[in-house]
C-alpha positions as CSV (number, residue, x, y, z in Angstrom):
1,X,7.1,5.7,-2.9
2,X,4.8,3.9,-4.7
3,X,5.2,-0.1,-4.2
4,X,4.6,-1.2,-7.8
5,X,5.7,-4.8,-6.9
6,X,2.5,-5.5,-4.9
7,X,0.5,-3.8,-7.4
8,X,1.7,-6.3,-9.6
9,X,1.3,-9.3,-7.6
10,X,-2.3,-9.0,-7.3
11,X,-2.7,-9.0,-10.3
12,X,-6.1,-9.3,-11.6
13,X,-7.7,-9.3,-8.0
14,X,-9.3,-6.8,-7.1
15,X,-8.1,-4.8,-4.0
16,X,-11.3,-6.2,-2.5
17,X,-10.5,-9.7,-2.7
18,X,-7.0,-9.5,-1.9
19,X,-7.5,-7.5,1.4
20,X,-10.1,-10.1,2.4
21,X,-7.8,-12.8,2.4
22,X,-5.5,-10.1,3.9
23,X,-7.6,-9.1,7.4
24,X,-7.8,-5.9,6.1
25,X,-10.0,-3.2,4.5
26,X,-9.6,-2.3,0.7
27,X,-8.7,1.1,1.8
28,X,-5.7,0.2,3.6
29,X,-4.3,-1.9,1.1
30,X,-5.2,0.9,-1.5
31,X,-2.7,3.0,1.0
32,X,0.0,0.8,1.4
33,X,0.0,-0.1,-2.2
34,X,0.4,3.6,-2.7
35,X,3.2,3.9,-0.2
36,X,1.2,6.5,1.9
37,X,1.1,3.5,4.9
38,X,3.1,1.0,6.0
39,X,2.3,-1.9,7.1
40,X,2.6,-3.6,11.0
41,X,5.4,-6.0,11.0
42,X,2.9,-8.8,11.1
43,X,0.6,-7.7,8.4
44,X,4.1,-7.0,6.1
45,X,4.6,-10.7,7.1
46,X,1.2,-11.4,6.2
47,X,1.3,-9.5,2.4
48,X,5.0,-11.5,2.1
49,X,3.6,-15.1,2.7
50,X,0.7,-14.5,0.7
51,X,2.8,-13.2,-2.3
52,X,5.5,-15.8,-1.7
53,X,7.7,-12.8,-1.1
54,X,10.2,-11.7,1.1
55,X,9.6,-8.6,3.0
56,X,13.1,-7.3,1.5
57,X,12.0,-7.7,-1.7
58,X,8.2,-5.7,-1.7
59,X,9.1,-3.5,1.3
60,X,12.5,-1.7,1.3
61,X,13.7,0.4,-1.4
62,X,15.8,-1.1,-4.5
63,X,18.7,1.4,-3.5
64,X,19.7,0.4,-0.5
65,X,22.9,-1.1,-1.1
66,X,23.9,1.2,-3.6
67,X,27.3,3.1,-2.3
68,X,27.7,7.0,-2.6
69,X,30.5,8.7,-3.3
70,X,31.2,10.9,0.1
71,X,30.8,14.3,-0.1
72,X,34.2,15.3,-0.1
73,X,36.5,12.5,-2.1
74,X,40.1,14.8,-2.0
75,X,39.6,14.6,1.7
76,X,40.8,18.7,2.1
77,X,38.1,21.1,4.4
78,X,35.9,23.3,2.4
Protein backbone atom coordinates (compact mmCIF):
# COMPACT_ATOMS: atom_id res chain seq x y z
CA UNK A 1 0.00 0.00 0.00
CA UNK A 2 1.23 3.00 -1.06
CA UNK A 3 1.76 5.71 1.97
CA UNK A 4 0.50 8.81 0.28
CA UNK A 5 0.56 10.71 3.62
CA UNK A 6 4.41 10.82 3.64
CA UNK A 7 4.48 11.58 0.08
CA UNK A 8 2.63 14.50 0.98
CA UNK A 9 4.53 15.69 3.84
CA UNK A 10 7.68 16.15 2.03
CA UNK A 11 6.39 18.12 0.05
CA UNK A 12 8.52 19.95 -2.14
CA UNK A 13 11.75 18.21 -0.84
CA UNK A 14 13.29 16.16 -2.70
CA UNK A 15 13.61 12.47 -1.55
CA UNK A 16 17.30 13.43 -1.35
CA UNK A 17 17.01 16.01 1.12
CA UNK A 18 14.52 14.53 3.25
CA UNK A 19 16.39 11.08 3.65
CA UNK A 20 19.52 13.12 4.61
CA UNK A 21 17.95 14.65 7.50
CA UNK A 22 16.52 11.08 7.82
CA UNK A 23 19.88 8.80 8.24
CA UNK A 24 18.98 7.17 5.36
CA UNK A 25 19.46 6.58 1.55
CA UNK A 26 16.98 8.11 -1.08
CA UNK A 27 16.36 4.72 -2.15
CA UNK A 28 14.93 3.55 1.01
CA UNK A 29 12.77 6.24 1.52
CA UNK A 30 11.70 5.90 -2.24
CA UNK A 31 10.60 2.15 -0.79
CA UNK A 32 8.95 2.97 2.14
CA UNK A 33 7.10 5.79 0.54
CA UNK A 34 6.00 3.13 -1.89
CA UNK A 35 4.96 0.75 0.84
CA UNK A 36 7.38 -1.99 -0.61
CA UNK A 37 9.51 -1.49 3.08
CA UNK A 38 8.76 -0.77 6.26
CA UNK A 39 10.51 1.03 8.39
CA UNK A 40 12.61 -0.12 11.93
CA UNK A 41 10.54 0.97 14.81
CA UNK A 42 13.21 3.64 15.42
CA UNK A 43 13.45 5.01 12.02
CA UNK A 44 9.19 5.04 11.95
CA UNK A 45 9.89 7.08 15.06
CA UNK A 46 12.31 9.02 13.36
CA UNK A 47 9.95 9.83 9.94
CA UNK A 48 7.01 10.57 12.81
CA UNK A 49 8.98 13.30 14.75
CA UNK A 50 10.26 14.81 11.83
CA UNK A 51 6.74 15.11 10.25
CA UNK A 52 5.16 16.04 13.60
CA UNK A 53 3.22 12.81 13.06
CA UNK A 54 2.15 10.06 14.92
CA UNK A 55 3.24 6.71 13.77
CA UNK A 56 -0.68 5.72 13.83
CA UNK A 57 -1.42 8.23 11.60
CA UNK A 58 1.44 7.71 8.46
CA UNK A 59 1.95 3.99 9.30
CA UNK A 60 -1.15 1.72 9.86
CA UNK A 61 -3.87 1.49 7.56
CA UNK A 62 -7.07 3.95 7.72
CA UNK A 63 -9.37 0.77 8.15
CA UNK A 64 -8.37 -0.52 11.04
CA UNK A 65 -11.09 0.15 13.26
CA UNK A 66 -13.66 -0.42 10.80
CA UNK A 67 -16.09 -3.46 12.11
CA UNK A 68 -17.13 -6.35 9.59
CA UNK A 69 -20.13 -7.94 9.51
CA UNK A 70 -19.20 -11.78 10.51
CA UNK A 71 -19.52 -14.19 7.97
CA UNK A 72 -22.49 -15.77 9.04
CA UNK A 73 -24.99 -13.05 10.77
CA UNK A 74 -28.30 -15.75 11.16
CA UNK A 75 -25.87 -17.69 13.21
CA UNK A 76 -27.26 -21.37 11.45
CA UNK A 77 -24.13 -23.87 9.93
CA UNK A 78 -23.72 -23.80 6.32
Amino acid sequence: MKREKLIALRGNRTLTATAQILGITRQMLGAIEKGERTPSLNLAKKISSHYGASMEELFFNDNRHKTFPKSNPTGTEG
